[in-house]
C-alpha positions in Angstrom: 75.6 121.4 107.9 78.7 121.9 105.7 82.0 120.0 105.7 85.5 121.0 107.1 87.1 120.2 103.4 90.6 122.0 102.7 90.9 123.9 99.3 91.8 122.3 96.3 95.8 121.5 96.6 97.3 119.4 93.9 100.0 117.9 95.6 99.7 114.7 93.4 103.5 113.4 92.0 103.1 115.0 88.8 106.2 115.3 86.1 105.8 118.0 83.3 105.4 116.6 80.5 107.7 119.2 78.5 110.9 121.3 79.5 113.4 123.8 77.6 116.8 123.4 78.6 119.5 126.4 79.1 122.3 126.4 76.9 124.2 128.1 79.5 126.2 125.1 81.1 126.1 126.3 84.5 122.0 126.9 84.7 121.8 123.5 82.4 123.3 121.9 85.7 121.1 123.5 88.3 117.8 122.5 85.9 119.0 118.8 85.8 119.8 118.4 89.1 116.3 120.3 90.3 114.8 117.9 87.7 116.2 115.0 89.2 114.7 115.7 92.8 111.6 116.1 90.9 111.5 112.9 89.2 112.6 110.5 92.1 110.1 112.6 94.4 107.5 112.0 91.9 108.8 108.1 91.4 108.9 107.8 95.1 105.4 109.3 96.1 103.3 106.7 93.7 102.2 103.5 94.9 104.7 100.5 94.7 103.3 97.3 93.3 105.8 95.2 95.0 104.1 92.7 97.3 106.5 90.3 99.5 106.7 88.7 103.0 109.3 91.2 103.3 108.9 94.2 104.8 108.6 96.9 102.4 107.8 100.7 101.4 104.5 101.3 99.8 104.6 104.2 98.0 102.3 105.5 100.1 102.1 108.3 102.0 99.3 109.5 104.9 98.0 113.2 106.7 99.6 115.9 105.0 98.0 118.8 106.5 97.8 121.9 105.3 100.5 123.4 104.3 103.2 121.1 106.0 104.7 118.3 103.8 105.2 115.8 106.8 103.8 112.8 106.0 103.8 109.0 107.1 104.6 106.1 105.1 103.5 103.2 105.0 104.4 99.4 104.4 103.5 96.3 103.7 104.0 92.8 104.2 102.3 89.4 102.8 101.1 86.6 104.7 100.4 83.1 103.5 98.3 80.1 105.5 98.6 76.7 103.6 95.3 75.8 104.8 92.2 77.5 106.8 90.9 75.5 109.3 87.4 75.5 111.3 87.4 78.4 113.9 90.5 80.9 114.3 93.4 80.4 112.7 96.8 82.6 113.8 99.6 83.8 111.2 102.4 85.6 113.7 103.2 89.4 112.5 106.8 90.0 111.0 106.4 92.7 112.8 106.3 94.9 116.7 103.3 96.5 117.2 103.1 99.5 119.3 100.8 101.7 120.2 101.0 104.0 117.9 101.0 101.6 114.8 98.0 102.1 112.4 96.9 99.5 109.8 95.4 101.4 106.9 94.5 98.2 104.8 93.7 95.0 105.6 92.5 92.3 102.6 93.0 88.7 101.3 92.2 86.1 98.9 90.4 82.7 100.0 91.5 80.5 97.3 90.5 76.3 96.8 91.2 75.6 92.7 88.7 72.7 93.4 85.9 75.2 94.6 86.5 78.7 93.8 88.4 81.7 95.5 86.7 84.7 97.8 87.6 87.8 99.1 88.8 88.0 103.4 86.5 89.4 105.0 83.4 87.6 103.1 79.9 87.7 104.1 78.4 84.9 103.1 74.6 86.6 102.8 73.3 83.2 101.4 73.8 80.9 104.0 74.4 82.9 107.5 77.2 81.8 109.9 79.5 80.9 106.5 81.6 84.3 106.7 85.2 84.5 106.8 87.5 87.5 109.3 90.3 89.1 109.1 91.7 90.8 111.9 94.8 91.5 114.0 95.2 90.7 118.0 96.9 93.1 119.5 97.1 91.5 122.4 99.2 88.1 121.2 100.5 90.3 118.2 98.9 87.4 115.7 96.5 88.2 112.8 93.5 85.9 112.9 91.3 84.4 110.4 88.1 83.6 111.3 85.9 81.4 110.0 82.4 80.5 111.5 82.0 76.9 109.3 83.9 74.2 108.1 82.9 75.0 104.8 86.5 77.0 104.0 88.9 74.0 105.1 89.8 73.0 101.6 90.7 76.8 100.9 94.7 78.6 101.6 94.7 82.1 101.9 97.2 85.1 101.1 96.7 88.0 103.3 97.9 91.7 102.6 98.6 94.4 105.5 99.4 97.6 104.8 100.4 99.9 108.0 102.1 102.9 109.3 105.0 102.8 111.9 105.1 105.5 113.9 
């Protein structure tokens, strides 16, 4: 069995490292301005580590194929719950789903400075029926935390989404 896998393309935001400029002012202007688009498509194309309850840009972008350059970006917005009680516990979306949203990452941090601080999800393999969920209901447009014990209501939580918008 062998694997549909596209040649090697490097496509990565790369900047060379090194350039000699024309003396001629008329071609030093078309190198700049080309260098320019290069830089802020290069800037632009990496991952932004800005993380807010905002609404924002990633950095990010999903399914180039082949030899097209349309891509998706994606976003990201943070969400915080003061405390995690027993059971499921809602945090509204800033945002309209639709039916053609995709999340590509979901993640969060557990966090009690009196106990310790856990990933979301977490399996707790010790002591079954102790896990923690993350998820997103589509249906009342809420992401839910789950929890299956008491054990994480002295715990808050900050929970990352990262998604496309089509």
């Amino acid at each position: 069995m062998s694997a549909n896998i596209a040649p090697f393309n490097n496509r990565s935001p790369f900047l060379i490292e090194s350039r000699n400029f024309p003396a001629d002012p008329v071609r030093l202007q078309v190198d700049l301005n080309k260098m320019y688009i290069e830089i802020a498509q290069a800037v632009n194309k990496r991952t932004i580590g800005t993380y807010s309850r905002a609404q924002i840009t990633t950095g990010n972008v999903y399914f180039p194929e082949g030899d097209t350059t349309e891509t998706e970006q994606s976003f990201r917005t943070i969400y915080t719950l003061a405390s995690i009680a027993s059971g499921v516990n809602t945090i509204p979306l800033a945002f309209t789903l639709t039916p053609t949203t995709q999340f590509v990452m979901m993640y969060g941090t557990a966090n009690s400075p009196s106990v310790q601080s856990g990933p979301i999800p977490y399996v707790n393999l010790t002591t079954p029926m102790d896990g923690i969920e993350l998820r997103v209901n589509w249906t009342t447009s809420n992401i839910e935390i789950v929890t299956t014990s008491s054990n994480w209501t002295a715990y808050s939580a900050i929970i990352v989404l990262e998604y496309i918008l089509n």
